[in-house]
N, C-alpha and C positions, 0 to 999 in steps of 0.2 A: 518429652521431658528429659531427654537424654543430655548432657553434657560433657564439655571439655574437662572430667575432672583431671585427669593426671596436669594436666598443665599450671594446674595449680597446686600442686603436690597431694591430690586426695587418691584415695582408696575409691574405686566405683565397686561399689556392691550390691546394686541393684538397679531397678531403675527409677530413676531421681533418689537414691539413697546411695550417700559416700560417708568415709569417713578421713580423717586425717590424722596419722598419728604426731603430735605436737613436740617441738626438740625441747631436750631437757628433761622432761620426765616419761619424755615421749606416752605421755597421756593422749584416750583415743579421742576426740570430737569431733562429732557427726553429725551428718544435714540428712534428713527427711523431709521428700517438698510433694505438697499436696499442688490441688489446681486454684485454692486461695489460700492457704498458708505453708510455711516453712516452718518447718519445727530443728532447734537445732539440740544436741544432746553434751549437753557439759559445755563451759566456757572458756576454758583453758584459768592461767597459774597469774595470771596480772590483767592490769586493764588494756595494756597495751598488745596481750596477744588476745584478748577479745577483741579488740579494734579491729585486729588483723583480719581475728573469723568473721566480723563483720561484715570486712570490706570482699573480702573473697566470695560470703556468700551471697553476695549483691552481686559481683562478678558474674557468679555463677548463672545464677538465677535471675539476675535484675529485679530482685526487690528482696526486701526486708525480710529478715528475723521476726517472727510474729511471735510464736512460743519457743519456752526454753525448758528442755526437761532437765534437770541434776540428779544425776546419781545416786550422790553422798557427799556429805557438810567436809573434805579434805581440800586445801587449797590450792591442789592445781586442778581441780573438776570447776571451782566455783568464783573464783575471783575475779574472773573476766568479764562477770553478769553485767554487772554496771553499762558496762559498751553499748548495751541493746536496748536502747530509750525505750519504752511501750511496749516490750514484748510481755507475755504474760509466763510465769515463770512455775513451773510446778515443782515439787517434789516430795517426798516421802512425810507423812505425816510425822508432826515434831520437828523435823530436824533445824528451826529455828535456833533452838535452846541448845544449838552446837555448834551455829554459826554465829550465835552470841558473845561475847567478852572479847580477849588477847586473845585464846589460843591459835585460832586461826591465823593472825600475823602471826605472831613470835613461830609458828611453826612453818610460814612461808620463809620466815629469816633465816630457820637453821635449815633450811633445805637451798639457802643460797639465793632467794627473792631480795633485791635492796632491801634494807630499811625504808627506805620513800617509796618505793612501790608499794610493798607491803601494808603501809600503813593507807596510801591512798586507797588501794582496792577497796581493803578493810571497811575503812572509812567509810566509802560510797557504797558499799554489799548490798544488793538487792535483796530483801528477804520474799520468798515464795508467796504467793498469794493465794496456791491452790495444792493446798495438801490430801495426798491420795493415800489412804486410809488401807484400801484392797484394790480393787482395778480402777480403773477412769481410762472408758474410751474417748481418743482426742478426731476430731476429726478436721481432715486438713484441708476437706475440699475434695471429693472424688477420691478419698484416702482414709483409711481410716486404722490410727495404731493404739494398740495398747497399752498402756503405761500399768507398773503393776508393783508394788511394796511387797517384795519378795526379801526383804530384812527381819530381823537385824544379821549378822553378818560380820563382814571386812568392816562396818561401822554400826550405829545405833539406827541408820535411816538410808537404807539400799533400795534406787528404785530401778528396775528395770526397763526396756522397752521393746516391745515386739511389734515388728511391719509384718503384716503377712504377706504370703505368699503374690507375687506378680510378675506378668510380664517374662514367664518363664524361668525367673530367679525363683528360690527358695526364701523361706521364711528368716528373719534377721532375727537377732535377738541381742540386743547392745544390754551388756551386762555390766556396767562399771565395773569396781575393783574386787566383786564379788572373784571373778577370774582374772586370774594374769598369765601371760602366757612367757612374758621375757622374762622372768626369775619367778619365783617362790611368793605366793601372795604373802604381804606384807600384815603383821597384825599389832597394829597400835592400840594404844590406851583404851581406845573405844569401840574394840572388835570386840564381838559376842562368841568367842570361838565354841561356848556351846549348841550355837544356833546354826553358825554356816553352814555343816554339809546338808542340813535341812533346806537352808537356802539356794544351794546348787539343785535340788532336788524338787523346788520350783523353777528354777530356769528349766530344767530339764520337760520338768511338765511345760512350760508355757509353749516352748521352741520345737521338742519333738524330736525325733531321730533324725529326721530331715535337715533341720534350719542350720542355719550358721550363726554360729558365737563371736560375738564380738568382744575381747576382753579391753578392759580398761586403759592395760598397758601390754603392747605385745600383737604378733600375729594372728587373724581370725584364727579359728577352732572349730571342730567340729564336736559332736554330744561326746563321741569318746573319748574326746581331750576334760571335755567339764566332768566326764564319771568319774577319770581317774584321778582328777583333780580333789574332786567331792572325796574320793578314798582317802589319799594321802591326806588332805587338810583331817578327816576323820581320826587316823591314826597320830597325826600332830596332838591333835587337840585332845584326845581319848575318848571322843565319842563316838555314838555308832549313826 
């Protein structure tokens, strides 16, 4: 299952599990490939860099995007979706009613997305058709990962994903923008900051002392980067 990832500019963190941090908002997107499906995690910021993850993970793997896990309803995790005809697309329960109206464009716009990009993604948004409530094991074919609604958080619908252990690698744990690692997580309009360090304190359960952290935006992690993270966001926010 092993692949050329660097030649494609990915991250190899496992085996058949990369990730790719994306230019621009350098948002992270990541492939998990089973022995009949691919799963890939976030879709990047337009349709045209989902195109791209598309074609790369075809590249990769020689077939198709089957599922799509997202994160959180923020428009460089989710505008891409469109790109992946038939894939089947999960995420956090709710987070439709966030990926609903303008905010989503007009917030791609001030963040420097065209206007004609923006509005096309928009436009064409896939909405979820499998919302995970608490866990939903997925299984990808002799694989089998976690998906896990460890929100609210950095937003109103944070989903996580955990690969277990294989292959001699350690345990993964793709945490959207619950963690960041290149600056200061970010807290907009629709962050629950009296939830999050609760929220790190389910990654923390899910991944273990062991796994690796995968944050949203930034370099992998390890648990003592998410504790002390979980602290400071605590002392931000003033909870315990």
């Amino acid at each position: 299952m092993d692949v050329s990832w660097e030649e494609f500019g990915w991250e190899r963190l496992g085996d058949g599990v990369g990730r790719r941090r994306l230019p621009g908002w350098d948002a992270t997107a990541a492939l998990v490939a089973g022995e009949s499906a691919l799963l890939l995690c976030d879709t990047g910021a337009t349709l045209r860099e989902g195109a791209g993850l598309r074609a790369q993970a075809e590249a990769l793997f020689g077939r198709r995007v089957t599922h799509i896990a997202l994160s959180h309803p923020h428009f460089d995790h989710v505008l891409g979706t469109a790109a992946f005809a038939g894939a089947e697309v999960y995420a956090a329960v709710g987070i439709e009613r966030a990926l609903a109206g303008d905010e989503l464009r007009s917030d791609a716009v001030r963040h420097g997305v065209s206007a004609e990009e923006a509005a096309e993604a928009a436009d064409l948004l896939v909405l979820p058709r499998h919302a995970v409530s608490g866990e939903w094991t997925l299984d990808l074919g002799g694989r089998q990962v976690l998906l896990a609604n460890v929100g609210p958080g950095h937003s109103g619908h944070d989903l996580a994903v955990l690969v277990p252990a294989t292959g001699g690698f350690p345990e993964i744990v793709f945490c959207g923008d619950l963690i960041e690692e290149s600056g200061e997580p970010q807290a907009g309009p629709d962050a629950v900051t009296s939830r999050w360090p609760a929220a790190l304190d389910r990654l923390l359960s899910l991944g273990g002392e062991g796994a690796v952290y995968v944050p949203g935006h930034g370099a992998v992690v390890d648990a003592a980067f998410v504790r002390a993270q979980r602290e400071r966001l605590a002392a931000r926010f003033g909870v315990s």
